[in-house]
N, C-alpha and C positions, 0 to 999 in steps of 0.2 A: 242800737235801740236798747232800751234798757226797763226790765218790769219796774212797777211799784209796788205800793203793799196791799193790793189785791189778788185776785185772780186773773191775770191776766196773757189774751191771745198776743202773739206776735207772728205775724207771716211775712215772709223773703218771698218775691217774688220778684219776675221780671229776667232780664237777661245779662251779660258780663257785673253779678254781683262780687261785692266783696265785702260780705257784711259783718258786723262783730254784734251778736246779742247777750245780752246780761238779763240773766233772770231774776225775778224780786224774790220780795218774802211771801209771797204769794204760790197758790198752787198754778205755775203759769205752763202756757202752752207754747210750744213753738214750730210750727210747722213752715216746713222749707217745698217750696213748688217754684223751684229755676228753673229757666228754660234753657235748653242750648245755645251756645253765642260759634256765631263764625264770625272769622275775622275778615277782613277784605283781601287778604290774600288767599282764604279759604277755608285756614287753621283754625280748628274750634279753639274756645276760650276758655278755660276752668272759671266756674263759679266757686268762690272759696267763701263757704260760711261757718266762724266761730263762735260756738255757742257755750256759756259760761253756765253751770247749774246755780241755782237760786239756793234761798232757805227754804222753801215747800218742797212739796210733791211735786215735781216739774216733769211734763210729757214733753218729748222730741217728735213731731209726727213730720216721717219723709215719703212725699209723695210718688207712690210707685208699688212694687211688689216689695217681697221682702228678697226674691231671685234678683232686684235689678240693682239690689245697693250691694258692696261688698264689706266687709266690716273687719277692720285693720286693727291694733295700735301700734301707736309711734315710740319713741324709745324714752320719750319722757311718763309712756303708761296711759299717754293722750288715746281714748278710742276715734277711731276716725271711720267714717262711712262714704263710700266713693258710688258713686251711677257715673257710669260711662256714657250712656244713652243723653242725659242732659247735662254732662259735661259738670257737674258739681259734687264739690268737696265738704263734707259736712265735720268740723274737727272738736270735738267735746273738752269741755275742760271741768275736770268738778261732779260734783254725783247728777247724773240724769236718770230718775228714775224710773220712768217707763219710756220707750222706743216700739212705735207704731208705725206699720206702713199703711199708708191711706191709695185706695183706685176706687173711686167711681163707675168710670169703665162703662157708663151704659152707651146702647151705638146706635143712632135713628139715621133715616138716610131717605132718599127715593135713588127710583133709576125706572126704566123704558119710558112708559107712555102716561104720566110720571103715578107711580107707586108707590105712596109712602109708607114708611113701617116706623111705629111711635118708639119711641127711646125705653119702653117699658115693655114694647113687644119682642119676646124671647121665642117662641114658638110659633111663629109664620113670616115669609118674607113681604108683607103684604099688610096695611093695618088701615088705607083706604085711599082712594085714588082721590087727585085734583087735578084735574085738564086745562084749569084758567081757559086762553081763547090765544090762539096762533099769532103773535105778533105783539103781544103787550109783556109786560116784566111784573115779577112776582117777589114779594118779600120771603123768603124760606125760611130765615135766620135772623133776628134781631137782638142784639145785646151789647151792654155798652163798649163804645169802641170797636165794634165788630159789625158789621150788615153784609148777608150774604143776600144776593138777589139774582133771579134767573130769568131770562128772556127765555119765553117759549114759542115751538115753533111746530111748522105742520107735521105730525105724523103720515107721510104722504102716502097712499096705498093703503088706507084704514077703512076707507069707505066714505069717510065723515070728514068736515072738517074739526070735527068736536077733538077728538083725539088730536093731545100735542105732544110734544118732548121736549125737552132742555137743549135747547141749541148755545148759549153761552152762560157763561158765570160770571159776576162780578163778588169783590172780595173787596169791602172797606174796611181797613186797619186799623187802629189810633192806638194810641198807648197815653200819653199823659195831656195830649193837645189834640181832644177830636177835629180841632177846625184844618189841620194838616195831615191828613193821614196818607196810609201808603195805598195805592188802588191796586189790584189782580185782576185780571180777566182771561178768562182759560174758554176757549171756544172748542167744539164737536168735533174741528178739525185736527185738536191737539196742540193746539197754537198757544201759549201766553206771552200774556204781556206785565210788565210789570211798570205803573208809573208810563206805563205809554209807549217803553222799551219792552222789545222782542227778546225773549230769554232762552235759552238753548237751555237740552239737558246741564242740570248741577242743582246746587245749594245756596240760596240767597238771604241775607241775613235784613227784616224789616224790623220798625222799631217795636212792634210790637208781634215778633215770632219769627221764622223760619219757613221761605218757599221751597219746595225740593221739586223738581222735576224731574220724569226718567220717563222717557217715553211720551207715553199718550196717558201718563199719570203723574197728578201734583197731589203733593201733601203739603197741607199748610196748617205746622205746628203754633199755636197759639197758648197761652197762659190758661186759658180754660177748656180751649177743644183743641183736638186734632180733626182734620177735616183731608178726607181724599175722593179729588174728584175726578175721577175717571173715562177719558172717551172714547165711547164706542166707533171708532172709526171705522170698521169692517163690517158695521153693522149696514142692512140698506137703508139707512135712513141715522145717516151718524147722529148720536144726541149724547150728553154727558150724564151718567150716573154719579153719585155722592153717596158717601156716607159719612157722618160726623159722632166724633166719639166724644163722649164728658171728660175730661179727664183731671177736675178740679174736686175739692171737698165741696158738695153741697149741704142746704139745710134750707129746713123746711119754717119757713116765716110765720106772721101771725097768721095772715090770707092763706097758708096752705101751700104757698108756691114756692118752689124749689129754687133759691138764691144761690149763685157762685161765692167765692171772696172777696167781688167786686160790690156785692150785696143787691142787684138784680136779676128780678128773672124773666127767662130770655121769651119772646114770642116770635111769630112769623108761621107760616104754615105749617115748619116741620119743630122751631123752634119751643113753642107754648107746649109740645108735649114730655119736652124734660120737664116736668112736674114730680119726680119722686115719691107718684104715690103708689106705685106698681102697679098698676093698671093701666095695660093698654086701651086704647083708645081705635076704637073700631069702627067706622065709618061707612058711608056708602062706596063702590065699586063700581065701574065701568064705566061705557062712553057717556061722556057727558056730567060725568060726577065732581063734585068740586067740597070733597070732603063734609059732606052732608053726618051731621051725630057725631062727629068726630073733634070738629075744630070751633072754636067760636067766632062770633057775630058782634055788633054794637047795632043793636034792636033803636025804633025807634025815639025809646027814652032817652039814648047814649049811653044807656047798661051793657056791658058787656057779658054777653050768655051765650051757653052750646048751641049751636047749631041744630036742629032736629033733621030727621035720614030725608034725603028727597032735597030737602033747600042744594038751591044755586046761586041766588042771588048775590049773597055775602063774597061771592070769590070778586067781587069787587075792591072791597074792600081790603086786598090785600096787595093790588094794585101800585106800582110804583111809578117813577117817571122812568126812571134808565137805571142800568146794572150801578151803577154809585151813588144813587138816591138815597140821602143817609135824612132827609130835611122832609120826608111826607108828613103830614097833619091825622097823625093816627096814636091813640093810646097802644096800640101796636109795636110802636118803633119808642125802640128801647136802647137806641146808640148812644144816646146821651144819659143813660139810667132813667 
């Protein structure tokens, strides 16, 4: 890829790159967000990105800390920046001059009977509960190329049956062709599946990220979140906790709404609260709650508004068919942007 004579962004993403960028005359940006590649025999893959300085002010921004790059040069005087964590090689040619490390880093998540805590909430585990109804599935996560959905199921021993938990997870993939993507399902018992096949502990490489298994926990690295979900199997009443981390540059649009690189932003019950405005999002609490003041609604006009404390109604609305529902009839669903 190569600048023109503007200002211009360029972003490297994805997995086994090997890209070469040319900067303009412009003040251009380049920011590198590789993912880790394994190969089929297991061996990760170096992503190797060359970057040329322009005639402007050109920024290099590598996604990560500034602890996870290590910063070389080569014998030609070339600076070079290496992460081992995503397996990518960043090799400079020419004046670059500013070098930024970019993290996002916010973490939203639920777990027990389910508890959500909003991606802006820093100071409690807890930011408001949603029960939905023992046996139906639930949108958590919507973004494109991405749908994360949960089957809930009885809290048994609560009293009620209002009280649910997360008994499975599904996990819709895509990368450049939503109509093929790769499916996950990770159940309470510790079980995944990938694509329909049973996966034992290891490292599995999908088109769009990285399944890792180890135990009765999966991490599934993606281009904008990392996601680990957790089963309580010891628990009496096994169910799966999550939490999903940002770990993409976002920005905040015309609407207010905090977009990735892919330039949507994400909803679903846990999802609409990466919003980037720093403020958590506090809701109603307990049995029978279904994130009342916390999460929004599409009111009778087909406006889409916050919810007020006490409503239940709306957790209909987030209603799916099955854990790979990626086709529901909702301004909601955001798999496709």
């Amino acid at each position: 890829a190569e600048g023109g004579e503007g200002n211009d962004r360029i972003i490297v993403r994805g997995q086994g790159q090997d890209a070469t960028i040319y900067g303009g005359e412009g003040d251009d940006e380049i920011w590198v967000a590789t993912n880790p590649t394994i190969s089929e025999n297991g061996a990760p893959i170096t992503n190797t990105v060359r970057v040329y300085g322009g005639e402007g002010n050109d920024t290099l921004k590598l996604q990560g800390t500034e602890a996870d790059w290590v910063k070389s040069t080569d014998e030609n005087g070339n600076v070079i920046y290496t992460n081992a964590q995503s397996q990518t090689r960043v090799v400079t040619y020419g004046d670059i001059e500013n070098v930024k490390y970019v993290t996002d880093g916010e973490i939203g998540g639920a777990w027990g009977d389910p508890h959500f805590r909003d991606f802006d909430n820093t100071t409690s585990k807890t930011s408001f509960d949603f029960q939905g109804e023992a046996g139906k599935t639930y949108n958590i996560l919507s973004d494109q190329g991405l749908q994360f959905n949960a089957e809930f199921g009885e809290f048994s021993g609560a009293g009620d049956k209002q009280a649910t938990i997360m008994s499975k997870v599904g996990l819709t993939l895509a990368d450049n062709d939503p109509s093929n993507p790769d499916k996950v399902q990770f159940n309470a018992d510790g079980s995944l599946t990938i694509n329909g096949e049973v996966k034992e502990d290891g490292t599995y490489q999908l088109a769009n990220g990285t399944v890792t298994k180890q135990g009765d926990k999966v991490t599934v690295d993606t281009e904008e979140y990392v996601i680990v979900l957790d089963a309580q199997t010891g628990h009496r009443v096994p169910h799966i906790n999550h939490d999903v981390q940002v770990k993409t540059l976002g920005t905040i649009n015309e609407n207010g709404q905090r977009v990735g690189i892919d330039g949507t932003a994400s909803h679903g019950i846990l999802g609409q609260t990466n919003d980037g405005d720093g403020q958590a999002r506090n809701g109603d609490r307990g049995l029978g709650a279904q994130g009342g003041g916390a999460i929004e609604k599409i009111d009778e006009n087909g406006n889409i508004v916050m919810t007020q404390a006490g409503e239940t109604a709306h957790a209909s609305q987030y209603e799916v068919g099955d854990l790979f529902d990626t086709d529901f009839d909702s301004p909601f669903n955001k798999y496709r942007g």
